[in-house]
C-alpha positions as CSV (number, residue, x, y, z in Angstrom):
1,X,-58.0,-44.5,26.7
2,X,-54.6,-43.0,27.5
3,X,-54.6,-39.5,28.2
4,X,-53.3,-36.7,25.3
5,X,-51.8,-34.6,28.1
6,X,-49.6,-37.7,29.6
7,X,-48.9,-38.8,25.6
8,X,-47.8,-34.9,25.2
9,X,-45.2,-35.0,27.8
10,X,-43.3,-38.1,26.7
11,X,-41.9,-35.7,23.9
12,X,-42.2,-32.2,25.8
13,X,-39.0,-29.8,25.6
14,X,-38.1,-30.2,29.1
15,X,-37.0,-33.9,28.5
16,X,-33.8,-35.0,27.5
17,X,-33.3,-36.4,23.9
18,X,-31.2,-39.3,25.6
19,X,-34.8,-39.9,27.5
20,X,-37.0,-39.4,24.9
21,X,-35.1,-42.2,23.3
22,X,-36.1,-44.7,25.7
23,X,-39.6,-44.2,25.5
24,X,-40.6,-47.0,23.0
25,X,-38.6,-49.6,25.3
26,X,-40.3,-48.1,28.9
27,X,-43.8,-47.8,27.5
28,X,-44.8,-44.8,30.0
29,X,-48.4,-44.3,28.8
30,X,-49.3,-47.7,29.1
31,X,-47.9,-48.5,32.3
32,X,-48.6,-45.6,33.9
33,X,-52.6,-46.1,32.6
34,X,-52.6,-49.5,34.0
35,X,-51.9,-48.3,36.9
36,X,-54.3,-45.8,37.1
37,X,-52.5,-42.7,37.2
38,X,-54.9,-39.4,37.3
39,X,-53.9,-36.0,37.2
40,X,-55.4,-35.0,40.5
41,X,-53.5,-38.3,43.0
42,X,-50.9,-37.1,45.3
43,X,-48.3,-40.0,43.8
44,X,-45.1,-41.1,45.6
45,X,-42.0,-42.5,43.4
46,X,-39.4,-44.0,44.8
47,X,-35.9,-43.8,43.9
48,X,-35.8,-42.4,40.7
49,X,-32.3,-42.1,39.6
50,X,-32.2,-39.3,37.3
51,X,-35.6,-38.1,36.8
52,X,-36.8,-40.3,33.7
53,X,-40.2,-40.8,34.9
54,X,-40.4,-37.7,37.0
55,X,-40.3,-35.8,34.1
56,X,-43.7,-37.1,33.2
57,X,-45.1,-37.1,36.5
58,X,-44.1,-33.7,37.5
59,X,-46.1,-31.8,35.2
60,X,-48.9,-34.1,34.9
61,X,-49.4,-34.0,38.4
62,X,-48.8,-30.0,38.7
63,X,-52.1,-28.5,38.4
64,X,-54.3,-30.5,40.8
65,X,-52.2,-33.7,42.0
66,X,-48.8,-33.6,44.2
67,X,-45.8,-35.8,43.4
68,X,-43.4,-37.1,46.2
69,X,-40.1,-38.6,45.7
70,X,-38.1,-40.8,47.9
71,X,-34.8,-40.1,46.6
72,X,-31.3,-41.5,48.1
73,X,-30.5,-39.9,51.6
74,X,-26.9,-38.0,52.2
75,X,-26.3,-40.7,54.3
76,X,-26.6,-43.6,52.1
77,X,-24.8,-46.5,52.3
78,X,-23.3,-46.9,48.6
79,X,-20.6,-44.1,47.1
80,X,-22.8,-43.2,44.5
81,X,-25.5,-42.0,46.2
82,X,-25.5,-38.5,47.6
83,X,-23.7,-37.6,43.8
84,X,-26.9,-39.1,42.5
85,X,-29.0,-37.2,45.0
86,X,-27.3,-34.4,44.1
87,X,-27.8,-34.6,40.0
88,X,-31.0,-35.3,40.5
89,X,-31.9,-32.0,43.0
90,X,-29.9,-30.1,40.3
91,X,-32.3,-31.1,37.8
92,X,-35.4,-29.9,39.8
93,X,-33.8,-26.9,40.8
94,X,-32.7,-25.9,37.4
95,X,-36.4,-26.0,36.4
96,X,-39.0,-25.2,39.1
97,X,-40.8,-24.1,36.1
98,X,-41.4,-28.1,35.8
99,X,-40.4,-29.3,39.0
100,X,-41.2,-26.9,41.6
101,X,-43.8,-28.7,43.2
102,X,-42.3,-31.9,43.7
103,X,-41.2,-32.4,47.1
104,X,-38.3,-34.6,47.9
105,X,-37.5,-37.0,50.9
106,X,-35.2,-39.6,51.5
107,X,-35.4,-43.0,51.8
108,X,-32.6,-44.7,54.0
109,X,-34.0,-48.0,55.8
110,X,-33.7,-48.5,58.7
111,X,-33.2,-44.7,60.0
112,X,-34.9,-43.1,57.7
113,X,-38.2,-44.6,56.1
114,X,-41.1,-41.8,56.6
115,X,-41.6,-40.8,52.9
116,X,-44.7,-38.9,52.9
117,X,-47.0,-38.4,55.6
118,X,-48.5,-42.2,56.6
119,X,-52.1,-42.5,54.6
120,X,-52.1,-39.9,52.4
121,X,-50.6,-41.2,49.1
122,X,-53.1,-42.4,46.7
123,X,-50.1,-44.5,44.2
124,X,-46.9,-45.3,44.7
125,X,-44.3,-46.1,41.8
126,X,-41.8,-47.6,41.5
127,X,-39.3,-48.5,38.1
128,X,-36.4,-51.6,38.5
129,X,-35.7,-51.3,41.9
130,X,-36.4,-54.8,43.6
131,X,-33.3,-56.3,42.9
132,X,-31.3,-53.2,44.8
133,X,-33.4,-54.2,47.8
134,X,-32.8,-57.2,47.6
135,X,-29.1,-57.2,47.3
136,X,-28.8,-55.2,50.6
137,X,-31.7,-57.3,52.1
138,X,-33.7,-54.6,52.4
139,X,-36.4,-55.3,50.7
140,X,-39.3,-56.2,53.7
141,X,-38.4,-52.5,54.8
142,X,-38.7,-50.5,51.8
143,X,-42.2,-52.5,50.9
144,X,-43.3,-51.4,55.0
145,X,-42.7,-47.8,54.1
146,X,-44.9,-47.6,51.3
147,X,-47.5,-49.6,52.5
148,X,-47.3,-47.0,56.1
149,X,-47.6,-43.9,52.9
150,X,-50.3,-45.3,51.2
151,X,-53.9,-44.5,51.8
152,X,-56.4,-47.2,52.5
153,X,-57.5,-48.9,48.7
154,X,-54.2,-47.1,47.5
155,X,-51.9,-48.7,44.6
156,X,-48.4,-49.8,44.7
157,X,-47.2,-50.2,41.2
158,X,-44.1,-51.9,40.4
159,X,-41.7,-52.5,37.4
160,X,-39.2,-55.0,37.9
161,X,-36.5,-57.1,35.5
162,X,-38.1,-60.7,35.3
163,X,-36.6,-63.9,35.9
164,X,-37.7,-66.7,35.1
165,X,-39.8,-69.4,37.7
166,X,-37.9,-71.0,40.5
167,X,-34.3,-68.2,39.9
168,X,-32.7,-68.9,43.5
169,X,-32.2,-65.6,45.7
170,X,-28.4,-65.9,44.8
171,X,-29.1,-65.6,41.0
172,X,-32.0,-62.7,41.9
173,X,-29.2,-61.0,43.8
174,X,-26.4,-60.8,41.3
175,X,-28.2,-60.3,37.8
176,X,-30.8,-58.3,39.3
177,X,-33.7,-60.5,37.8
178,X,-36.2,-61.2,39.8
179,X,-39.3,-63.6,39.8
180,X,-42.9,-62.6,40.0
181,X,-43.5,-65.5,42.8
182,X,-41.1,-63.7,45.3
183,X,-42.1,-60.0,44.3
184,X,-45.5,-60.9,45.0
185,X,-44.4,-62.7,48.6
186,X,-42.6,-59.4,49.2
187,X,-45.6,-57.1,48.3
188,X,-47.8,-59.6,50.5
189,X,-45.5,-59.7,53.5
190,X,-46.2,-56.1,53.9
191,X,-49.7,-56.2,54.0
192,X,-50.8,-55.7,49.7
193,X,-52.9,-57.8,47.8
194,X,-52.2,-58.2,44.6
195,X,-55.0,-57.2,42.2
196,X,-53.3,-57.4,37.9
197,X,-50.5,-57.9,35.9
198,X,-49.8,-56.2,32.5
199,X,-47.6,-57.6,30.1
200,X,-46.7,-54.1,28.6
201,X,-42.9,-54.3,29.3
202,X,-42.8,-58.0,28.7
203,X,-39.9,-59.2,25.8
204,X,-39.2,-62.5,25.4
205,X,-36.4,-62.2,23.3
206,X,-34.9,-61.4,26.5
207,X,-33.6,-65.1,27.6
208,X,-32.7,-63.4,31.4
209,X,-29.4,-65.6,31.3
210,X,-26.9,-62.9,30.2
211,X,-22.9,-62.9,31.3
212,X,-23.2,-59.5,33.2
213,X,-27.3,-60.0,34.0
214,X,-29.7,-57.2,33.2
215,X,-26.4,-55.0,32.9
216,X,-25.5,-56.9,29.3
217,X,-28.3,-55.2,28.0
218,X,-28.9,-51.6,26.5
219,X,-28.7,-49.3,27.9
220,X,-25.5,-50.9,29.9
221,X,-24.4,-52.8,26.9
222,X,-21.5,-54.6,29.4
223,X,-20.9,-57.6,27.9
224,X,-19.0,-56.5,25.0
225,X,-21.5,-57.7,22.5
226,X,-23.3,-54.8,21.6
227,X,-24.2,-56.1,18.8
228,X,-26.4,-59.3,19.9
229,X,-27.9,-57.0,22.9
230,X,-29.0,-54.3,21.4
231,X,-30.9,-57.0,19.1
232,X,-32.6,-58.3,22.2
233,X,-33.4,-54.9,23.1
234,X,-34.1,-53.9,26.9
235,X,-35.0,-56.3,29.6
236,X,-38.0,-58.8,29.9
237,X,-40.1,-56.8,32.8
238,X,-43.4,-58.0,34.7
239,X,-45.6,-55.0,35.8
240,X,-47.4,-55.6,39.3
241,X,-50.4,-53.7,40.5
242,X,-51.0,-54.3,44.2
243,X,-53.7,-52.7,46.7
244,X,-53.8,-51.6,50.2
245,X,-56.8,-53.1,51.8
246,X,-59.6,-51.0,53.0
């Protein structure tokens, strides 16, 4: 049964209306259930952008759990990354209220890759990130790190945009659609076995075939037909628990 404190967040005052918004297309509870989120984990997310699911997690986790980010280091490869660092640190700072537990590191492969002190993390999350790896062929050291972070029978849960079977690495690097085979083979690489898969953040009105990739889709909407995308609604995703032998 989900839990009435995590249902109570997805609405609390401290989240953005723009975020709230989302909630019926990211299906928090659910995801977050399946992969066995409980108040009292210490829980490492990775690269969360702006905060969407950190706003959940914070709180949840405040009282008897500890939450870890791996944000964007100041030294990060792409422009947009220390600006995105630093709207995200703005956001916790602005409300230790909420956030002031969460500790923050940076995640910069290969110089910086200690996240969280190795075997002590009990779940790691993290939300549409793959494909970023993967364009910078990073993706075997990002998947190292959180396997070093997590405790022994610890969980790695994963979101991910899904393509469909057989997608060559060319099309999983420019639409950012990614299939389960080779998100499995990355998990695998670094040590994981896979244990489930939900189908909570499936849609298969999502065809996966789109002009600009995931990005014609809401909320990007960049393929001009706003229209016909927001009809399909947000992107077909496959949600993969894995576990860190014992």
């Amino acid at each position: 049964m989900p839990d009435p404190k995590l249902e109570a967040l997805l609405t609390a005052s401290h989240r953005s209306a723009r975020h709230i918004a989302r909630n019926e297309a990211r299906h928090p509870v659910e995801t977050l259930t399946f992969f066995g989120l409980q108040p009292s984990m210490t829980v490492l997310e990775v690269l969360p952008a702006f905060g969407w699911y950190t706003e959940i997690l914070a709180p949840y986790l405040a009282e008897s759990g500890r939450l870890y980010v791996a944000h964007f280091s100041p030294d990060g490869v792409g422009d947009y990354m220390p600006a995105v660092l630093g709207k995200f640190e703005d956001r916790m700072h602005g409300n230790p209220e909420v956030f002031g537990r969460v500790t923050v590191r940076h995640i910069n492969p290969p110089s910086e890759t200690t996240i969280a002190p190795p075997g002590s993390i009990d779940l790691v999350l993290t939300f549409r990130n793959v494909h970023n790896w993967i364009m910078v062929n990073q993706e075997h050291e990002y998947f190292a790190s959180f396997y070093k972070a997590l405790k022994p029978g610890g969980v790695l849960g994963v979101v991910e945009h899904r393509a469909k079977p057989g997608a060559s690495m060319e099309s999983m690097r420019t639409t950012a659609y990614v299939t389960e085979d080779y998100t499995k083979d990355i998990a695998q690489r670094a040590g994981f076995e896979f244990e489930a898969s939900s189908e909570v953040n499936a849609n298969p009105r999502d065809t996966a075939d789109h002009p600009d990739g995931v990005w014609s889709l809401p909320p990007f909407l960049r393929s001009g037909d706003k229209e016909t995308y927001l009809a399909i609604g947000e992107s077909d995703r496959m949600t993969l628990k894995f576990r860190k032998p014992v």
